[in-house]
C-alpha positions as CSV (number, residue, x, y, z in Angstrom):
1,X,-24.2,6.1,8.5
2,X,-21.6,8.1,10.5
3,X,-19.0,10.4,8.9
4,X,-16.1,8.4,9.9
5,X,-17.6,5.1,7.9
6,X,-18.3,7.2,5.0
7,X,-14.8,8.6,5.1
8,X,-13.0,5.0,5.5
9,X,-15.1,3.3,2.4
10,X,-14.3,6.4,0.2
11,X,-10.6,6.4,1.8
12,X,-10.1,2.1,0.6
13,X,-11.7,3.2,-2.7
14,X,-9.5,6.0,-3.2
15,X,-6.3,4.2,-2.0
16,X,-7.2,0.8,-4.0
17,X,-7.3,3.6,-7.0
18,X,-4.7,5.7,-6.2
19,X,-2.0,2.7,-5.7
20,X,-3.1,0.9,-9.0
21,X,-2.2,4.4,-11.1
22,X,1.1,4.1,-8.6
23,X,1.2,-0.1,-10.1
24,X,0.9,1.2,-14.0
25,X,3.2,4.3,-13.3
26,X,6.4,2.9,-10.9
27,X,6.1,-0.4,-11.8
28,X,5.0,-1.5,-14.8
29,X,6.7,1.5,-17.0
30,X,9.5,0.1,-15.3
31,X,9.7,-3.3,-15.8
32,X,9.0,-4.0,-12.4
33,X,6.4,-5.7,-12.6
34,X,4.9,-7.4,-16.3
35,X,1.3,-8.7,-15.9
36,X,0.3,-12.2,-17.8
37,X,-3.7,-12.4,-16.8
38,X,-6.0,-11.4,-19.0
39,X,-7.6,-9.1,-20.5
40,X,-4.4,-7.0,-20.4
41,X,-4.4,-3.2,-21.5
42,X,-7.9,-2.0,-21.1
43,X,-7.3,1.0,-19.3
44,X,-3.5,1.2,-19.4
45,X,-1.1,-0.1,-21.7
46,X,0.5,-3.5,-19.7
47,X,-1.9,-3.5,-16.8
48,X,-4.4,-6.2,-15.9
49,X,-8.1,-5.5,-15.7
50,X,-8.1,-7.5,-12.2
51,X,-5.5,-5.0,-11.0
52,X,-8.1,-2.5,-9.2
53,X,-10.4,-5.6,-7.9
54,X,-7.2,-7.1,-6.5
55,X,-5.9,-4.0,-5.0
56,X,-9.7,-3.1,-3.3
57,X,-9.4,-6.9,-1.7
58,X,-6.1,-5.8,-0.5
59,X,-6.5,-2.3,1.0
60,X,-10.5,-3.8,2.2
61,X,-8.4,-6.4,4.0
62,X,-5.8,-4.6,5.3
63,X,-8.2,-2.3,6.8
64,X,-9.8,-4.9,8.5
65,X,-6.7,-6.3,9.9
66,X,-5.6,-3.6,11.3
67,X,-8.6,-2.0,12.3
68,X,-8.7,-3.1,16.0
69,X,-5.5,-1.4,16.5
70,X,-6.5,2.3,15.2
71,X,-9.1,3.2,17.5
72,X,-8.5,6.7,17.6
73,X,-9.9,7.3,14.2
74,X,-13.5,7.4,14.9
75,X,-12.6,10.0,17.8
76,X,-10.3,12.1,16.3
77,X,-9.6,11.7,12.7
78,X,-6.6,13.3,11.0
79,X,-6.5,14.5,7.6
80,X,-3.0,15.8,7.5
81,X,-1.7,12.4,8.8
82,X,-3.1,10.4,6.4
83,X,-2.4,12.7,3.5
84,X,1.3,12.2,5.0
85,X,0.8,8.4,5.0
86,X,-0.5,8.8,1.3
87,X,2.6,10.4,0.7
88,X,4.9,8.4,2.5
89,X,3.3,5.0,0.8
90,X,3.6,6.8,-2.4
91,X,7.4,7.8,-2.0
92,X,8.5,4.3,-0.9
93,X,6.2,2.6,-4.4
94,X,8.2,5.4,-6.2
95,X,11.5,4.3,-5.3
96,X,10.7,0.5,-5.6
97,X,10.3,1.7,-9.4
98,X,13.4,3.5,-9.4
99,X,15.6,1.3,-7.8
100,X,13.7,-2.2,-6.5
101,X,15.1,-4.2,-9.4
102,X,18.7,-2.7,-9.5
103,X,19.2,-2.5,-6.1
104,X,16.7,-4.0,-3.8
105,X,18.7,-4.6,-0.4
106,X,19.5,-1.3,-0.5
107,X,16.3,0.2,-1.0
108,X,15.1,-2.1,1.9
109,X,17.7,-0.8,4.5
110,X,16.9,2.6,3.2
111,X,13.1,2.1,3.7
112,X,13.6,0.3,7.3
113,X,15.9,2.9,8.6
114,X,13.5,5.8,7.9
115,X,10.6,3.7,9.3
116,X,12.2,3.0,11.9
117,X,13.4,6.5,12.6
118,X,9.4,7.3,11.6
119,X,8.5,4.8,14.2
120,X,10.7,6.8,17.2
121,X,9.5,9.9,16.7
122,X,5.5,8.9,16.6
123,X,5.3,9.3,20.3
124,X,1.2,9.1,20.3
125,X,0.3,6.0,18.2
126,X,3.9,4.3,18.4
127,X,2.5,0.8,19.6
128,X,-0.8,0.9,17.1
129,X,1.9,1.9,14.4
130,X,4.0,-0.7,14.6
131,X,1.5,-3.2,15.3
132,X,-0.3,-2.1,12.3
133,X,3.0,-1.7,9.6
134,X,4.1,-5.0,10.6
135,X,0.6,-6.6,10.0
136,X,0.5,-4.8,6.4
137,X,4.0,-6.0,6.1
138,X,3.6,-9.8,6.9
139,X,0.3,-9.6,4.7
140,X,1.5,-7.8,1.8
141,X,4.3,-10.3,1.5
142,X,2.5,-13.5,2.2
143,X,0.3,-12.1,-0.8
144,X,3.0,-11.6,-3.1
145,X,4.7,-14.8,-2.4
146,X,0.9,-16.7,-2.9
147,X,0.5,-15.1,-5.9
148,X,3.8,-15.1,-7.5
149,X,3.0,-18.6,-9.4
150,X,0.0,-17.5,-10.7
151,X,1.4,-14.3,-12.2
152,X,3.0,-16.5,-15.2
């Protein structure tokens, strides 16, 4: 198996982990977000046991989805940039906690207009970027809105 594969499967791991401590921590404590399915509170207080398994489907499928349009890891992978995107995706979960209930048009114009500004000054990848964000994008929602009357 080549670095690059090992790195990716360890990468969706790590991600599907990292952004379910980001789910307990921004948007449950927060009242974003209250879970109904059960069993509820086996490893944190308010959190569903499916919430890791649904977040691996998500970040497995999002990689696959927007895998034809980021060729360049194999060649040339970057740490630094995705410990930036790590950061970046952590920053705008953080604020949805913060501020996603109270004010949640503002939070979205905020989060477009440094995207966008993001998206200008990615001179390298600019068309696999925003081929790939607005993939994630249309995803992510559609998976929200199909889930939304299960939640209850």
């Amino acid at each position: 198996m080549k670095l690059h594969n090992i790195l990716t499967a360890i990468g969706v791991i790590g991600a599907a982990a990292w952004f379910t401590l980001c789910d307990k921590f921004f948007h449950i404590d927060n009242d974003i977000l209250i879970y109904y399915w059960q069993p509820l509170s086996l490893l944190f207080q308010g959190q569903s046991v499916w919430t890791f398994p649904i977040f691996l489907c998500a970040t497995t499928g999002f990689y696959f989805a927007t895998r034809p349009f980021a060729t360049a890891w194999k060649e040339n992978p970057s740490y630094l940039v995705t410990v930036i995107n790590i950061a970046v995706c952590t920053l705008v979960y953080f604020g949805s906690g913060m501020v996603g209930n109270a004010h949640p048009m503002i939070y979205f114009w905020i989060v477009l207009v440094f995207w966008i500004v993001r998206i200008i000054f990615e001179s390298e990848h600019r068309a696999t970027a925003v081929k790939a964000c607005l993939l994630m994008g249309f995803l992510g929602c559609f998976w929200e809105g199909a889930m939304k009357r299960t939640l209850r």
